[in-house]
C-alpha positions in Angstrom: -30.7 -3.9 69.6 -33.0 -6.3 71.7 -35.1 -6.7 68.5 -32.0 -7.4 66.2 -30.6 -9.9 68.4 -33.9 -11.4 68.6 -34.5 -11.8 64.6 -30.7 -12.9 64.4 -31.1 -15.7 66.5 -34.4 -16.5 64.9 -33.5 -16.1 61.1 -30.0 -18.1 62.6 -32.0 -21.1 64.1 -34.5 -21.5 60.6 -31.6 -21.1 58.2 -29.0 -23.5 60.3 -32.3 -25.9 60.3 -33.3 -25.9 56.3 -30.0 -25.3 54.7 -26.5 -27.2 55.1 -24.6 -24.5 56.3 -20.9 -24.8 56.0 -18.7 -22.0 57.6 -15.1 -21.8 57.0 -12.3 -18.8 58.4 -15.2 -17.0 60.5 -12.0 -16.4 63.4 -10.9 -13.7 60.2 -13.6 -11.7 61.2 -12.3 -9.1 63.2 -13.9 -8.8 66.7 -13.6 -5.0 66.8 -13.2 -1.9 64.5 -15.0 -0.7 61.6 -15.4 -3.5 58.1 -16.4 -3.9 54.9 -17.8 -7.2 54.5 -18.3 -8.2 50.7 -19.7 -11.4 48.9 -20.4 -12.8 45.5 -24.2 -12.3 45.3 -26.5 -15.0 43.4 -29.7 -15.4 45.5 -32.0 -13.0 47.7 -30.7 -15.8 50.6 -27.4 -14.2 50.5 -27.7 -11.1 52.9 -29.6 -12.5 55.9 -27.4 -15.2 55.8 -24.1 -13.6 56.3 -25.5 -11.8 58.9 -26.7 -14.5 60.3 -23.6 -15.9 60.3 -21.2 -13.1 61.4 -21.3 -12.7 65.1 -21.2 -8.8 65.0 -24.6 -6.5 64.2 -24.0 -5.5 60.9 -25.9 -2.8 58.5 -27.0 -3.8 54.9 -27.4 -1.4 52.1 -30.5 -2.7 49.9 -32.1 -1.4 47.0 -34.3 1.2 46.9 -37.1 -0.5 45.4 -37.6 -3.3 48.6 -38.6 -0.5 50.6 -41.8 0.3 48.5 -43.2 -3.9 50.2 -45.5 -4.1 52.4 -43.6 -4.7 56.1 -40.8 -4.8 54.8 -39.4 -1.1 55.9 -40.6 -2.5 59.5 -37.9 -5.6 59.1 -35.2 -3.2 58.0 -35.1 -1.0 60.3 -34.5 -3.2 63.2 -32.1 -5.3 61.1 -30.3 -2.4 60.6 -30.5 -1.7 56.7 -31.0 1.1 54.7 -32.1 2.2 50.9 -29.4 2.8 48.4 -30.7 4.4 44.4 -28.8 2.2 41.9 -27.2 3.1 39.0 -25.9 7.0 39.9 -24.4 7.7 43.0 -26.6 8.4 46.0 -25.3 10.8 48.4 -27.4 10.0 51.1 -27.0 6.7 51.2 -22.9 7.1 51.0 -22.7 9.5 53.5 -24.8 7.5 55.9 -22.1 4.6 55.4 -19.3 6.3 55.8 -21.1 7.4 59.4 -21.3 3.5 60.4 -17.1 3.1 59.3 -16.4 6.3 61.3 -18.2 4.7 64.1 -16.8 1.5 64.0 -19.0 -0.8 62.6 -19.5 -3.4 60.1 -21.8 -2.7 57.0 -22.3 -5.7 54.4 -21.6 -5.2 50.9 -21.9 -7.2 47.2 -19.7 -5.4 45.3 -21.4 -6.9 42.2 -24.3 -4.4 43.2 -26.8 -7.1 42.2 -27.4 -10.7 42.1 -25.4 -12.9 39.2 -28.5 -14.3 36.6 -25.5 -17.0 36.0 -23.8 -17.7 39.0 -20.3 -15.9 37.2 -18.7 -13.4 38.6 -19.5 -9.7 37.6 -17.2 -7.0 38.0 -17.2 -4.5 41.1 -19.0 -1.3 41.2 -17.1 1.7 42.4 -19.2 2.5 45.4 -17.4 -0.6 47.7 -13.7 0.7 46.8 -14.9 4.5 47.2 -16.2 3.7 51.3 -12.6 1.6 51.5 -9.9 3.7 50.4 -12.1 7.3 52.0 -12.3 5.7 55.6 -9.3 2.9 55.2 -10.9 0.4 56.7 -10.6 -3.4 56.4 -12.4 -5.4 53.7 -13.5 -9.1 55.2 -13.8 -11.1 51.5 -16.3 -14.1 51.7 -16.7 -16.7 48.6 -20.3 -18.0 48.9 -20.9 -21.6 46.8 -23.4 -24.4 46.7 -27.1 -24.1 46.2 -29.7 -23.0 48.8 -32.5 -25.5 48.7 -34.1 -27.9 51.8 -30.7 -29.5 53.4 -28.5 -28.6 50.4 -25.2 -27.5 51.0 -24.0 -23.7 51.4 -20.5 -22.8 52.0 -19.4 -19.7 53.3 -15.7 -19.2 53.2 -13.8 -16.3 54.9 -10.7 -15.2 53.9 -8.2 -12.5 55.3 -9.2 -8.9 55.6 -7.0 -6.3 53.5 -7.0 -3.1 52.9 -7.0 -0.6 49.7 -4.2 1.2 49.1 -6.0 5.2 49.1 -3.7 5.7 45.9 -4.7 2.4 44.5 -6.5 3.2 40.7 -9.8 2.5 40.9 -10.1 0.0 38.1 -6.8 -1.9 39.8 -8.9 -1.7 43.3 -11.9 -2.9 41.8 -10.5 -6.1 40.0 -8.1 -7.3 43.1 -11.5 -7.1 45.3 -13.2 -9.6 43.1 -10.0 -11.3 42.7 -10.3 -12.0 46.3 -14.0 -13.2 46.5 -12.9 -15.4 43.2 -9.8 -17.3 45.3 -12.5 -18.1 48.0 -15.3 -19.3 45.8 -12.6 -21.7 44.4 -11.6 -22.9 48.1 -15.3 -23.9 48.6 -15.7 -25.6 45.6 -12.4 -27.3 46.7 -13.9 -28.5 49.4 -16.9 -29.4 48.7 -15.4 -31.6 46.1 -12.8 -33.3 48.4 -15.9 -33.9 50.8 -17.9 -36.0 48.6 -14.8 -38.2 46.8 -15.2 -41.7 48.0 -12.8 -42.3 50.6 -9.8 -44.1 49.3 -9.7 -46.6 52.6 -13.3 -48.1 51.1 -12.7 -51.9 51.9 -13.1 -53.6 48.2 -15.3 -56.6 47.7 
């Protein structure tokens, strides 16, 4: 862990530095006890940044093909992540996450499985509702907004965690957890907007 905490506080200190980062409802994460956390998902910034962010070690399931990069196996298995096959269900990689729920801890998730060409919202894949409704665990929802560029603006909003009813349909379970990222990507925008009206005590001339 002395290597994670070390390339959190060093991938921390760069991001906080280039990017405008805007935190919102981080006191809903809980401090103990296992959690999903899940995000909208438009840029490869996403990931390191809300675990840069959260104040708990977290685990991050990544594609399969990253691991084939030079190094790059070397970064992931201090920051705690591991390979995931996409598009049919990988046993391996599911029963290893259900190991880090049972445990206690906190793996991050994009229900959207990968990153959004357009920014919209894409429906969730099964795997993120199959880990919450087997273990029961709490889902920490974060809306993610604004554009990652030298001092631009990001905004990471938190909301509440919930939980998945076990007998919840899967469809049903699947729509209210991007229902949930959706309501928070609208709160950022919100604010973002409020924060750049012109202030309506502006002395006229």
């Amino acid at each position: 862990m002395l290597v994670y905490w070390f390339l959190y506080w060093t991938v921390r200190t760069a991001f906080f530095l280039y990017f405008r980062v805007r935190v919102t409802g981080l006191e809903n994460c809980p401090k103990t006890g296992a959690l999903i956390v899940i995000a909208n998902h438009r840029s490869g910034f996403d990931p390191p940044m809300v675990g840069a962010i959260l104040r708990r070690p977290v685990h991050f399931m990544t594609k399969v093909e990253l691991w084939s990069y030079p190094l790059l196996p070397i970064v992931f298995k201090y920051v705690q992540a591991y390979p995931v096959r996409r598009g049919r269900p990988d046993r391996k990689a599911i029963k290893h996450s259900l190991d880090i729920l049972r445990r206690g801890e906190i793996i991050v998730l994009f229900p959207e499985g990968h990153r959004s060409a357009t920014g919209e919202l894409q429906e969730a894949r099964s795997g993120v509702v199959y880990l919450a409704q087997r273990t029961n665990c709490q889902l920490l929802p974060i809306g993610i907004t604004g554009t990652y560029g030298f001092r631009h603006t990001v905004r990471f909003v938190f909301g509440q965690p919930f939980q998945l009813d076990p007998k919840m349909d899967r469809k049903v379970a699947q729509q209210l957890v991007m229902d949930k990222i959706r309501e928070l990507i609208k709160q950022g925008e919100a604010i973002e907007k409020a924060s750049t009206r012109p202030s309506a005590h502006v002395q006229r001339h």
